[in-house]
mmCIF file of the N, C-alpha and C atoms, coordinates in Angstrom:
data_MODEL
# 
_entry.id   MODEL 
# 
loop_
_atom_site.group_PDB 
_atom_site.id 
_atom_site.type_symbol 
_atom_site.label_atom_id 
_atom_site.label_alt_id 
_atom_site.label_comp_id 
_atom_site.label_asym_id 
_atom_site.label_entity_id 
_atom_site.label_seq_id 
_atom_site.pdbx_PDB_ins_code 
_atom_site.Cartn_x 
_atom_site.Cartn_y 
_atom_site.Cartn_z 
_atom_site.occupancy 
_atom_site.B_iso_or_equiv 
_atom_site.pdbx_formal_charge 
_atom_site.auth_seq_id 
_atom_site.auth_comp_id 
_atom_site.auth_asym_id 
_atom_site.auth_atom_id 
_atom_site.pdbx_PDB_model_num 
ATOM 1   N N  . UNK A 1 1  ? 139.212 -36.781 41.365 1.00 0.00 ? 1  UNK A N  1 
ATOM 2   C CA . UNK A 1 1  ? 139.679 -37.601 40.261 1.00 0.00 ? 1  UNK A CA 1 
ATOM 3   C C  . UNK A 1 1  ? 138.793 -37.426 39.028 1.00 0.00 ? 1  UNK A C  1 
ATOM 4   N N  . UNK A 1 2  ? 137.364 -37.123 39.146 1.00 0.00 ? 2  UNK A N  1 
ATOM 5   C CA . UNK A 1 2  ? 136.668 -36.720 38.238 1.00 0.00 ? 2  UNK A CA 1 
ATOM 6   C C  . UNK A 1 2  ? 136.713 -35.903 37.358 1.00 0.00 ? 2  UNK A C  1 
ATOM 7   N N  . UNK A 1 3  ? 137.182 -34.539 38.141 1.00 0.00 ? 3  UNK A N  1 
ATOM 8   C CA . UNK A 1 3  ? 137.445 -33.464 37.799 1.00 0.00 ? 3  UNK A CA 1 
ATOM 9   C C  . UNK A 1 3  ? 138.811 -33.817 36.171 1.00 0.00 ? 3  UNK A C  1 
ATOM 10  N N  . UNK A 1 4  ? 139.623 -34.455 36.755 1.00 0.00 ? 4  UNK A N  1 
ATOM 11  C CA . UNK A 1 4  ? 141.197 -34.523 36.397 1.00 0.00 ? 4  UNK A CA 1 
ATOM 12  C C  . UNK A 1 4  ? 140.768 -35.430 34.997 1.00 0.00 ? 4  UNK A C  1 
ATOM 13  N N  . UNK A 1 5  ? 139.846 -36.507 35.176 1.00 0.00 ? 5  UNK A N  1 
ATOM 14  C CA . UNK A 1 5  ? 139.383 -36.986 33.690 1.00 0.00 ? 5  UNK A CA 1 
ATOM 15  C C  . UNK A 1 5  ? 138.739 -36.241 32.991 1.00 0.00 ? 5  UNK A C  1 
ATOM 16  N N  . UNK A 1 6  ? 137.994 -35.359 33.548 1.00 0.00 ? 6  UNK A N  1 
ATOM 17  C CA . UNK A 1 6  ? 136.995 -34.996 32.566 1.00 0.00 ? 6  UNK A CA 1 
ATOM 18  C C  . UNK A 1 6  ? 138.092 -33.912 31.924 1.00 0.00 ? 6  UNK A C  1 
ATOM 19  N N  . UNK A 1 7  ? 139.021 -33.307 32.653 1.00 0.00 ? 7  UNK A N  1 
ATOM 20  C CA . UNK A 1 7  ? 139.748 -32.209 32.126 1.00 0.00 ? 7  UNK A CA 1 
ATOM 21  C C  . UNK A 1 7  ? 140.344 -32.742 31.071 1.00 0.00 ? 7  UNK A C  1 
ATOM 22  N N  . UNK A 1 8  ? 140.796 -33.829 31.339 1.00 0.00 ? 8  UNK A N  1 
ATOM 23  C CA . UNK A 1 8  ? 141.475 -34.662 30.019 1.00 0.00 ? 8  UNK A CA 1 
ATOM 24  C C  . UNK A 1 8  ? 141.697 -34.803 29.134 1.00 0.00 ? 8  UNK A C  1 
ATOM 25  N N  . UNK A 1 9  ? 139.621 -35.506 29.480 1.00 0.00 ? 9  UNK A N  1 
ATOM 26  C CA . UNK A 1 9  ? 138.998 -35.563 28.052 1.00 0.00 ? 9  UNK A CA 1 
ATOM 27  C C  . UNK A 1 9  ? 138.820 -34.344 27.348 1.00 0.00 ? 9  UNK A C  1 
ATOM 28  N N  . UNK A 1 10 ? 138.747 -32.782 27.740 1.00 0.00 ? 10 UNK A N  1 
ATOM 29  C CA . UNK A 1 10 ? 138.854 -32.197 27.041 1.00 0.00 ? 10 UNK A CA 1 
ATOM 30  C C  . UNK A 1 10 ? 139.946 -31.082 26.503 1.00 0.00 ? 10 UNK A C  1 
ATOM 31  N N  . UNK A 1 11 ? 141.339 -31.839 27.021 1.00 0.00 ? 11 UNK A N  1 
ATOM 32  C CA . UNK A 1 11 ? 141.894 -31.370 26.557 1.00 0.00 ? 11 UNK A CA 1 
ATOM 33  C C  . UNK A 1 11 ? 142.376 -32.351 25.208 1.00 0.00 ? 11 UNK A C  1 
ATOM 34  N N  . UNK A 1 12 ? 142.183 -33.505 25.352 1.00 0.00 ? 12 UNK A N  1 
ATOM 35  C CA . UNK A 1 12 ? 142.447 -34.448 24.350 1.00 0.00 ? 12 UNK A CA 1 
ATOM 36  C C  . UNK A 1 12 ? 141.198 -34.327 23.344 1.00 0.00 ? 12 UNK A C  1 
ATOM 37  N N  . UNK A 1 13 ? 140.455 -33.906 23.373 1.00 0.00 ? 13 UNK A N  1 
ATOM 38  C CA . UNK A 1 13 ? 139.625 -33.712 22.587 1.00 0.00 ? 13 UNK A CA 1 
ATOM 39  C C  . UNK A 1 13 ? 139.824 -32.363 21.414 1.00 0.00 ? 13 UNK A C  1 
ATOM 40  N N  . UNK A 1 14 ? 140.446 -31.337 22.722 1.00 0.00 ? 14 UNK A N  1 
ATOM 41  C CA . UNK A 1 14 ? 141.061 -29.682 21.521 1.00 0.00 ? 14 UNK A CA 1 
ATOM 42  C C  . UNK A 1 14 ? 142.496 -30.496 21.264 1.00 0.00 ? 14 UNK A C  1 
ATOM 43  N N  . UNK A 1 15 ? 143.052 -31.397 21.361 1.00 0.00 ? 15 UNK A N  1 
ATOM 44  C CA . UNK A 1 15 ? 144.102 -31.172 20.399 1.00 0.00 ? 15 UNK A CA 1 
ATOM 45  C C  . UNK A 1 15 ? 143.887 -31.978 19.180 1.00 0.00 ? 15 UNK A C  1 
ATOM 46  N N  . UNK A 1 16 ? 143.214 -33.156 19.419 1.00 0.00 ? 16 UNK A N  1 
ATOM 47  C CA . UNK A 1 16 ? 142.571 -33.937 18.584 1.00 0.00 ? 16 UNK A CA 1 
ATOM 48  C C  . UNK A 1 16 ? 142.134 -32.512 17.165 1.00 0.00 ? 16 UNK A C  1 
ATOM 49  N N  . UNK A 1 17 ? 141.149 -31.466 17.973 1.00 0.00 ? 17 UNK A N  1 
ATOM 50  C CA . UNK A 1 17 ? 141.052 -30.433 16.679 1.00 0.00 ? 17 UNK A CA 1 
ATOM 51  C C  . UNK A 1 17 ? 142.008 -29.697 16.294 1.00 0.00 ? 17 UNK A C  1 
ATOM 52  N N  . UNK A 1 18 ? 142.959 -29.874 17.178 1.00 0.00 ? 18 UNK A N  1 
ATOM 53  C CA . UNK A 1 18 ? 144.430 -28.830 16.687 1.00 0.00 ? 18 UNK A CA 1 
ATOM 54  C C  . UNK A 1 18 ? 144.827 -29.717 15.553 1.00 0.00 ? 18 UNK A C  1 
ATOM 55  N N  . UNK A 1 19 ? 145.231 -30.715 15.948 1.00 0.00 ? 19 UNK A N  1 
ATOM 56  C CA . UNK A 1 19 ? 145.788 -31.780 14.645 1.00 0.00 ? 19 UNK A CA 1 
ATOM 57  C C  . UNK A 1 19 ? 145.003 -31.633 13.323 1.00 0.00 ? 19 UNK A C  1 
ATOM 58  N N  . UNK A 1 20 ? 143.557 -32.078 13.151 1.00 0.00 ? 20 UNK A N  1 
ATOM 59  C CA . UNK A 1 20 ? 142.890 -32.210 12.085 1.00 0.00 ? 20 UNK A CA 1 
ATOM 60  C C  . UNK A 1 20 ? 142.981 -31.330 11.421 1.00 0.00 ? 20 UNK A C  1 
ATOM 61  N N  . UNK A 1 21 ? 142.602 -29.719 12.334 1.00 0.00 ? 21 UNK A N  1 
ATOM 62  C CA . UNK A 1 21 ? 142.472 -28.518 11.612 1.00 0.00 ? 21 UNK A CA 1 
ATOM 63  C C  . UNK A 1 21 ? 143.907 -27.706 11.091 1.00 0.00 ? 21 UNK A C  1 
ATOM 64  N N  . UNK A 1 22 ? 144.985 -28.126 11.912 1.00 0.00 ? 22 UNK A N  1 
ATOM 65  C CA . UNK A 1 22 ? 146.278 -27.539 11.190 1.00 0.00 ? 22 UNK A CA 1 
ATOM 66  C C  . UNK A 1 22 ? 146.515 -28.911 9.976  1.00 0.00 ? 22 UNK A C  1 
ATOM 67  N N  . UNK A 1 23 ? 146.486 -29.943 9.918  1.00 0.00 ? 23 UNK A N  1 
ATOM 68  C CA . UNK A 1 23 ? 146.023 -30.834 8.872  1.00 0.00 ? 23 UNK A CA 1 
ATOM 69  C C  . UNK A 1 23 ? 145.793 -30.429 7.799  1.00 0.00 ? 23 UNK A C  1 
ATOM 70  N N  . UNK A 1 24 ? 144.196 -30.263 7.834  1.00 0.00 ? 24 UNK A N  1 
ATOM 71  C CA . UNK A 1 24 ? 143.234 -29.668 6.509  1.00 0.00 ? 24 UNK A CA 1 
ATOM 72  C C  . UNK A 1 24 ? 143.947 -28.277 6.269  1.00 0.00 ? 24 UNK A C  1 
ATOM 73  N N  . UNK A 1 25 ? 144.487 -27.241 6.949  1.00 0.00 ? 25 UNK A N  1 
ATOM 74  C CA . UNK A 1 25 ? 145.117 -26.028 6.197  1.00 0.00 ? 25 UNK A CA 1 
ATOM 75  C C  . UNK A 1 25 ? 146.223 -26.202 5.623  1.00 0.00 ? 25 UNK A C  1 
ATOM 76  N N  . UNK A 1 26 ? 147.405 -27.307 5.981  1.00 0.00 ? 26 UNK A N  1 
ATOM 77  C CA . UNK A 1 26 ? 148.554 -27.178 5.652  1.00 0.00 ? 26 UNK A CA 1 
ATOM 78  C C  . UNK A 1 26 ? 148.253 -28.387 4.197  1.00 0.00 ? 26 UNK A C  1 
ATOM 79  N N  . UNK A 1 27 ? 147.169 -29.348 4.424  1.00 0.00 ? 27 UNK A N  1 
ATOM 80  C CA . UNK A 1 27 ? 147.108 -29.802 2.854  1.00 0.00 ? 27 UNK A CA 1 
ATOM 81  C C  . UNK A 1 27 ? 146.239 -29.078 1.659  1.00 0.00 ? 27 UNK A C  1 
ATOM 82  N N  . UNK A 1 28 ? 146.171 -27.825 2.154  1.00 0.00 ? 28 UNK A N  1 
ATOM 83  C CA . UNK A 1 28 ? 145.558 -26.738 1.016  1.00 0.00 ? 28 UNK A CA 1 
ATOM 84  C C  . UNK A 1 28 ? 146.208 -26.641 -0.331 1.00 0.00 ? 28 UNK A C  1 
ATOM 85  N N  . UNK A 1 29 ? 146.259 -26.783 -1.289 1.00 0.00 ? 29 UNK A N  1 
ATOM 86  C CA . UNK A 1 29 ? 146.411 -26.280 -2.343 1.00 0.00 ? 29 UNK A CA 1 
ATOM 87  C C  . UNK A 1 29 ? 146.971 -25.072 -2.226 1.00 0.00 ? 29 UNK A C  1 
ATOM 88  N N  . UNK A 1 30 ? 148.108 -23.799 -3.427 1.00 0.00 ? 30 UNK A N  1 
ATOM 89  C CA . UNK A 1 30 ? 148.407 -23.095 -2.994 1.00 0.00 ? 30 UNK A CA 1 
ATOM 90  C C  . UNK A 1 30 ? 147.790 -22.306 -3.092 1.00 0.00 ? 30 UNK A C  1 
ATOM 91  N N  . UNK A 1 31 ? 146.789 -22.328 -4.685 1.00 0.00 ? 31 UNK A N  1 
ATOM 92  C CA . UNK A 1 31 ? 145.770 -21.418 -4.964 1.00 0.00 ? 31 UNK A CA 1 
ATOM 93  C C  . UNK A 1 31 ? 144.536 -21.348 -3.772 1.00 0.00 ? 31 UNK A C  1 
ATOM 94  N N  . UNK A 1 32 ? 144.146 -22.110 -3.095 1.00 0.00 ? 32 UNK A N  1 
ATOM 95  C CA . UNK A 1 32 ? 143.002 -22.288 -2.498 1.00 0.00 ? 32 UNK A CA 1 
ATOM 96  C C  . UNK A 1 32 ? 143.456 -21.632 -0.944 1.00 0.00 ? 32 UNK A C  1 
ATOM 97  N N  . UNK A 1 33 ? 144.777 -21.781 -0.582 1.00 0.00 ? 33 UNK A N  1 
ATOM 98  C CA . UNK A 1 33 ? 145.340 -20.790 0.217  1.00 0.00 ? 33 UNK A CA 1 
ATOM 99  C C  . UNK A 1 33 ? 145.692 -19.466 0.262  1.00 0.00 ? 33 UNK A C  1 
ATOM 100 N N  . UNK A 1 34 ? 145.897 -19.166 -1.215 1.00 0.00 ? 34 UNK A N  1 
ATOM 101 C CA . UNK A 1 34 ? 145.733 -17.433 -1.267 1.00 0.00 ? 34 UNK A CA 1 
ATOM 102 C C  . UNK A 1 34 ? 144.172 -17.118 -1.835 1.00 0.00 ? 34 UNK A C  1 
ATOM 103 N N  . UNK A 1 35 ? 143.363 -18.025 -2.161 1.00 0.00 ? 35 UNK A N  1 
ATOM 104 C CA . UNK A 1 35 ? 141.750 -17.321 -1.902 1.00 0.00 ? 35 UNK A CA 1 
ATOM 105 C C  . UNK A 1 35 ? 141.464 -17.056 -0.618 1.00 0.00 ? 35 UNK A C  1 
ATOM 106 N N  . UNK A 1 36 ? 141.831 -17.728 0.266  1.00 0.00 ? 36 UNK A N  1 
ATOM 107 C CA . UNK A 1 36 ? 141.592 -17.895 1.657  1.00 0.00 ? 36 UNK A CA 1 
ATOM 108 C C  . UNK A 1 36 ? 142.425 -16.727 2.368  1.00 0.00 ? 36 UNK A C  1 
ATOM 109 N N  . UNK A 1 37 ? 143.713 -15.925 1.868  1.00 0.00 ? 37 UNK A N  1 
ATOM 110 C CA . UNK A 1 37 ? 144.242 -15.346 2.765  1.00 0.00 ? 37 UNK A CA 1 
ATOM 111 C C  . UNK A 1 37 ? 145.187 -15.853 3.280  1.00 0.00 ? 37 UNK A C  1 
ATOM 112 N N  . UNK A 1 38 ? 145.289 -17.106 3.038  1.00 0.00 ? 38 UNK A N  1 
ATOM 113 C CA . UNK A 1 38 ? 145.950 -17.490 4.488  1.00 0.00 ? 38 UNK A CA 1 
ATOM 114 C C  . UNK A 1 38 ? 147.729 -18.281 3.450  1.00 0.00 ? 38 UNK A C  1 
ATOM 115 N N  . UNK A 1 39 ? 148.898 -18.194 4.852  1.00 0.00 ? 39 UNK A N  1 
ATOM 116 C CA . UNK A 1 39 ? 149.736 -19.377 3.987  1.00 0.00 ? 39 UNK A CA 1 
ATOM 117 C C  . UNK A 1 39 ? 149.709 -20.272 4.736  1.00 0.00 ? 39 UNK A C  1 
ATOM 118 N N  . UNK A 1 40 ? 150.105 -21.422 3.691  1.00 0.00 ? 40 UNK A N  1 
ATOM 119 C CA . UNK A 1 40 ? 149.654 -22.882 4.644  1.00 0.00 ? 40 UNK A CA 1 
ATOM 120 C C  . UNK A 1 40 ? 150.892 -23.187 5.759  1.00 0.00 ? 40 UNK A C  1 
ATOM 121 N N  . UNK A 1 41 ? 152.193 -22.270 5.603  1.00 0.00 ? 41 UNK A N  1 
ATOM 122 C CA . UNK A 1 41 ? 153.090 -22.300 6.646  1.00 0.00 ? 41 UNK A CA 1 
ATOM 123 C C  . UNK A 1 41 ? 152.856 -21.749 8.035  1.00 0.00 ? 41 UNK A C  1 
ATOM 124 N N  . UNK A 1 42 ? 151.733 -21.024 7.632  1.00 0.00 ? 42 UNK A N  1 
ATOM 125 C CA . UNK A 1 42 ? 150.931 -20.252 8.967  1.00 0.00 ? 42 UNK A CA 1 
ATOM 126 C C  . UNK A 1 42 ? 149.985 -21.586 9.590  1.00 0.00 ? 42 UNK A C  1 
ATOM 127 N N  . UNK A 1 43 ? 149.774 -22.799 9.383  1.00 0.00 ? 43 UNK A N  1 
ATOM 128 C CA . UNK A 1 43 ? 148.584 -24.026 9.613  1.00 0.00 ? 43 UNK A CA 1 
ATOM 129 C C  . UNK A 1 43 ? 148.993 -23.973 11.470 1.00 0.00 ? 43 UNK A C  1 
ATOM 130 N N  . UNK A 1 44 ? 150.041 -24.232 11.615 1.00 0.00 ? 44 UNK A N  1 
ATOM 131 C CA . UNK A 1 44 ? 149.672 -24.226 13.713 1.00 0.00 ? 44 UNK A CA 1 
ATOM 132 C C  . UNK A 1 44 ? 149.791 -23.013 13.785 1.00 0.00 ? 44 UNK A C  1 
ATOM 133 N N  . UNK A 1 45 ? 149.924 -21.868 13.644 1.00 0.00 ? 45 UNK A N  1 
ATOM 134 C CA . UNK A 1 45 ? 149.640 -20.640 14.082 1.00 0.00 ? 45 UNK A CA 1 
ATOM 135 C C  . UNK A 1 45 ? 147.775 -20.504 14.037 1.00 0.00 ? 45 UNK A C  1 
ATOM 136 N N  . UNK A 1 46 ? 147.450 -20.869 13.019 1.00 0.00 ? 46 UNK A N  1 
ATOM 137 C CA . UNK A 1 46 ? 146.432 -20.603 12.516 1.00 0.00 ? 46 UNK A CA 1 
ATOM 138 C C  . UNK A 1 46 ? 145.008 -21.577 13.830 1.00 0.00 ? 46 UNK A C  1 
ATOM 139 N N  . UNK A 1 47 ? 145.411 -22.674 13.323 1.00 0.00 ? 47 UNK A N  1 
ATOM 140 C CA . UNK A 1 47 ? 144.977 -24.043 14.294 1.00 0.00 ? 47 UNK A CA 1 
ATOM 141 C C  . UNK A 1 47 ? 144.459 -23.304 15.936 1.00 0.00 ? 47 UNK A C  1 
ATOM 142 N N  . UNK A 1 48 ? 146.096 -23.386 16.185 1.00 0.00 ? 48 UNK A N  1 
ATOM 143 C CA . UNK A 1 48 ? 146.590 -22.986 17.500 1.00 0.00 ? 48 UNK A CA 1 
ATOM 144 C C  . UNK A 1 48 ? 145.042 -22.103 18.370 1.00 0.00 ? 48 UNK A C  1 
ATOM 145 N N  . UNK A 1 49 ? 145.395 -20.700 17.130 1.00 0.00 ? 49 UNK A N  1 
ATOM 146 C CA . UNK A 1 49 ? 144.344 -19.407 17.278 1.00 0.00 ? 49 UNK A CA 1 
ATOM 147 C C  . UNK A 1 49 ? 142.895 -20.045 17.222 1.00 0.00 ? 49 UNK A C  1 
ATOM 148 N N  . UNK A 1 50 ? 142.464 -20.891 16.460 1.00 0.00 ? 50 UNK A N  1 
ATOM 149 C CA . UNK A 1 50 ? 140.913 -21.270 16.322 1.00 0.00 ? 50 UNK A CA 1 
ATOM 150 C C  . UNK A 1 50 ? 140.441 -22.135 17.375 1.00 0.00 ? 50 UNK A C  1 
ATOM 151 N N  . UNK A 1 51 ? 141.447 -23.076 17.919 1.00 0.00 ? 51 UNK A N  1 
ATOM 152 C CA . UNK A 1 51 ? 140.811 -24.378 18.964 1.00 0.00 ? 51 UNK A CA 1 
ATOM 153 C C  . UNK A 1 51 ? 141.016 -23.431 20.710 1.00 0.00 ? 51 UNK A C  1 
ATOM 154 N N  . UNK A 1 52 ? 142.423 -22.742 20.771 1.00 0.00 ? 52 UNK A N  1 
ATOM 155 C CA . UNK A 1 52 ? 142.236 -22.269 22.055 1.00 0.00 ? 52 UNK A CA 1 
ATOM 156 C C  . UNK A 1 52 ? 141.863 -20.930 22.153 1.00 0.00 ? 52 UNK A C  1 
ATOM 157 N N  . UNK A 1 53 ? 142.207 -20.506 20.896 1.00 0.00 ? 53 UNK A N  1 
ATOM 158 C CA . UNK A 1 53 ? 141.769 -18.976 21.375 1.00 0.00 ? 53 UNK A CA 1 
ATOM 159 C C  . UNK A 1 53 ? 142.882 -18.088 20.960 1.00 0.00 ? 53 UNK A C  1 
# 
């Protein structure tokens, strides 16, 4: 049962960073998104790639 919380907690913990971090990219500015490379329609692709891999 230990095992099964602690897994939990960390899976609730990476999505917790999936949220914030596709968040902060998709409220980018548009200019501040093409300095970056990136489009902000790409934010859970992007997310996705940084928290799991």
């Amino acid at each position: 049962m230990k095992n099964f919380i602690a897994n939990y907690r960390a899976y609730a913990a990476k999505k917790a960073l999936y949220r914030r971090t596709r968040d902060e990219i998709a409220q980018l500015s548009l200019s501040e998104s093409l300095d970056l490379g990136i489009y902000p329609g790409d934010a859970e692709r992007i997310a996705r790639q940084a928290v799991w891999g």
